[in-house]
C-alpha positions in Angstrom: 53.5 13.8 -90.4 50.4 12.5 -88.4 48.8 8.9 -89.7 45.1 8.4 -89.5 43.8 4.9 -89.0 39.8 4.5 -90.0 38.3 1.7 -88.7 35.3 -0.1 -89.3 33.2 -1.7 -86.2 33.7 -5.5 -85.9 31.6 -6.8 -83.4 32.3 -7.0 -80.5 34.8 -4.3 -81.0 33.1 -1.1 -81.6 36.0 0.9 -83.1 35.1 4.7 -83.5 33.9 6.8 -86.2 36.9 8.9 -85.3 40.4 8.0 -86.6 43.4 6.8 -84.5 45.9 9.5 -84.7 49.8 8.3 -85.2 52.2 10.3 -84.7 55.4 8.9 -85.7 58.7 10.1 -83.8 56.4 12.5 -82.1 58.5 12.0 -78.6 61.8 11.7 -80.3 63.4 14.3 -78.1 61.7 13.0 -74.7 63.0 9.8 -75.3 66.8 10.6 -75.6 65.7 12.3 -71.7 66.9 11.3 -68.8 63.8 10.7 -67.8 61.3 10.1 -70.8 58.5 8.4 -68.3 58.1 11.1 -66.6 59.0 14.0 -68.8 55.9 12.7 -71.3 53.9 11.9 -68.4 54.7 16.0 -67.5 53.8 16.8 -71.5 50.2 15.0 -71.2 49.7 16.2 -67.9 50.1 20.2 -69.4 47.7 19.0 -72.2 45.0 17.7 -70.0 46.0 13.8 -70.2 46.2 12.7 -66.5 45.6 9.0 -65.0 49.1 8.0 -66.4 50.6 5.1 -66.5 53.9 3.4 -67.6 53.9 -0.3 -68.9 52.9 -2.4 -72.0 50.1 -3.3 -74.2 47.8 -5.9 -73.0 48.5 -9.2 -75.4 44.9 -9.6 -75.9 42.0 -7.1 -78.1 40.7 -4.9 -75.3 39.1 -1.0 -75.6 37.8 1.2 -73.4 34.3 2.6 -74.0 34.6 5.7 -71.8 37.3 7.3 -72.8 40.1 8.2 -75.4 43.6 6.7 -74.4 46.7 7.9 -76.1 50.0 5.8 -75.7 53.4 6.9 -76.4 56.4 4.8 -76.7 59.5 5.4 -74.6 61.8 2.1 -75.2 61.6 -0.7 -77.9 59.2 -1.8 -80.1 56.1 -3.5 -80.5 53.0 -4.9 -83.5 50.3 -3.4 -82.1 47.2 -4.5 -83.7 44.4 -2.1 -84.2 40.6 -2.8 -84.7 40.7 -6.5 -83.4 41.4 -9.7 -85.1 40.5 -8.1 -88.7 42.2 -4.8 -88.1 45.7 -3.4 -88.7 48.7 -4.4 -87.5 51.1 -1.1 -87.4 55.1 -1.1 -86.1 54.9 0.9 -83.0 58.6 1.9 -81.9 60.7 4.2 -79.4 59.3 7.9 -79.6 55.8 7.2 -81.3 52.8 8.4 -80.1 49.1 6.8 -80.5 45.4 8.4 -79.7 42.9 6.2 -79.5 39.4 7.1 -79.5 37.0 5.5 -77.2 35.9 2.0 -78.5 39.1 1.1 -80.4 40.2 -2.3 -79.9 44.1 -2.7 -79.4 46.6 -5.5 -78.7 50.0 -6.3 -78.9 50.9 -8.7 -81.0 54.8 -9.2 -80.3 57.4 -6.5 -78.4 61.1 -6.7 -77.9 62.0 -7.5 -74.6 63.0 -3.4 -73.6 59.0 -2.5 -74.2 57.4 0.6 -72.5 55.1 3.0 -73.2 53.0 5.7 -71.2 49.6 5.6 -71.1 47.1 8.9 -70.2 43.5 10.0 -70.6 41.8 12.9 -71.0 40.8 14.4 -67.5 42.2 11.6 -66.2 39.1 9.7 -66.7 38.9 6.3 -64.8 38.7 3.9 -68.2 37.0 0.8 -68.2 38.5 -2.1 -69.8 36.2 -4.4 -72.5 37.5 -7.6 -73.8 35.5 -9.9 -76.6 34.2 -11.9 -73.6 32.8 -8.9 -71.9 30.4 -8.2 -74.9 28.3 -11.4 -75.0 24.8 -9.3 -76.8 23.9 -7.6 -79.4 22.1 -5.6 -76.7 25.6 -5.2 -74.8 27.4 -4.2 -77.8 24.5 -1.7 -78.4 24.6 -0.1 -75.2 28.4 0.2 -75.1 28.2 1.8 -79.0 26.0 4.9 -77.3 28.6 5.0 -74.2 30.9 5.9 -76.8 29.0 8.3 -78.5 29.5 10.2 -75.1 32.5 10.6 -75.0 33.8 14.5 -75.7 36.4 15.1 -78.2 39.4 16.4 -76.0 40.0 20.2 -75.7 43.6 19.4 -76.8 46.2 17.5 -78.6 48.4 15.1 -76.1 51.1 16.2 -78.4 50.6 19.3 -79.7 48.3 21.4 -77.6 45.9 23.5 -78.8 46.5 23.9 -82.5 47.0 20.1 -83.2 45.7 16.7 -84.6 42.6 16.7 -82.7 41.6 20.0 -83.5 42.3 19.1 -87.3 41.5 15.5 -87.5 38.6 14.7 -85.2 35.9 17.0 -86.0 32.2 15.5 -85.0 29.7 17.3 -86.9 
């Protein structure tokens, strides 16, 4: 069953009008893999997520204002804070997925030591990276709110391809 987180802007962290999509489990059966990095790096890449990436969470609020991110878990756990400093704090663990839409402030909070997760963007967009610091006016935080606005809704789920979450869940009319 797919989770979706609403968020309210908190300046300076825009959030998104659009929920973040969980998907608990989602990569259950990559994970047992041999190679889960690259076996959901190859299940974003056939759903148009490119610009991959394998790592951690910055431990700081960050969000990217061009793009939608989604992150999927492939070893241990981690709080992940959603939102910034007033936002959610979910349990993000070994074969759970997350799609961000653009603007969404994340961080992690704590992580076991065995941490790693895959990060990919749609088209394999180039994604800038905003931290509290980086949005010193309301003019700024303005002007990054109408980036946002920019940004397409993907053509397909990371997950489930063309009949999935996105399609359901993040309608912009």
């Amino acid at each position: 069953m797919i989770e979706q987180i609403l968020l309210k802007a908190d300046q300076p962290y825009p959030n998104s009008m659009l929920p973040v999509l969980f998907y608990p489990g989602a990569f259950r059966e990559i994970v047992e893999t041999d190679d889960p990095a690259q076996n959901g790096i190859d299940l974003f890449k056939e759903n148009g997520y490119t610009n991959a990436w394998v790592n951690g969470i910055f431990p700081y609020h960050h969000f990217h204002s061009n793009t939608h991110e989604v992150l999927a878990c492939i070893s241990g756990e981690a709080s992940v804070q959603l939102g910034g400093p007033n936002g959610k704090i979910i349990k993000f663990s070994k074969g759970d997925v997350l799609l961000l839409p653009a603007g969404t402030a994340h961080k992690r909070i704590k992580a076991s030591k065995d941490f790693k997760i895959i990060g990919a963007y749609p088209k394999g967009i180039e994604y800038n990276t905003y931290k509290s610091e980086d949005v010193s006016s309301d003019d700024e935080y303005k002007r990054i709110k109408q980036e946002i606005k920019k940004v397409s809704v993907p053509a397909l789920d990371p997950v489930q391809s063309k009949g999935g979450a996105v399609k359901k869940y993040w309608k912009t009319n």
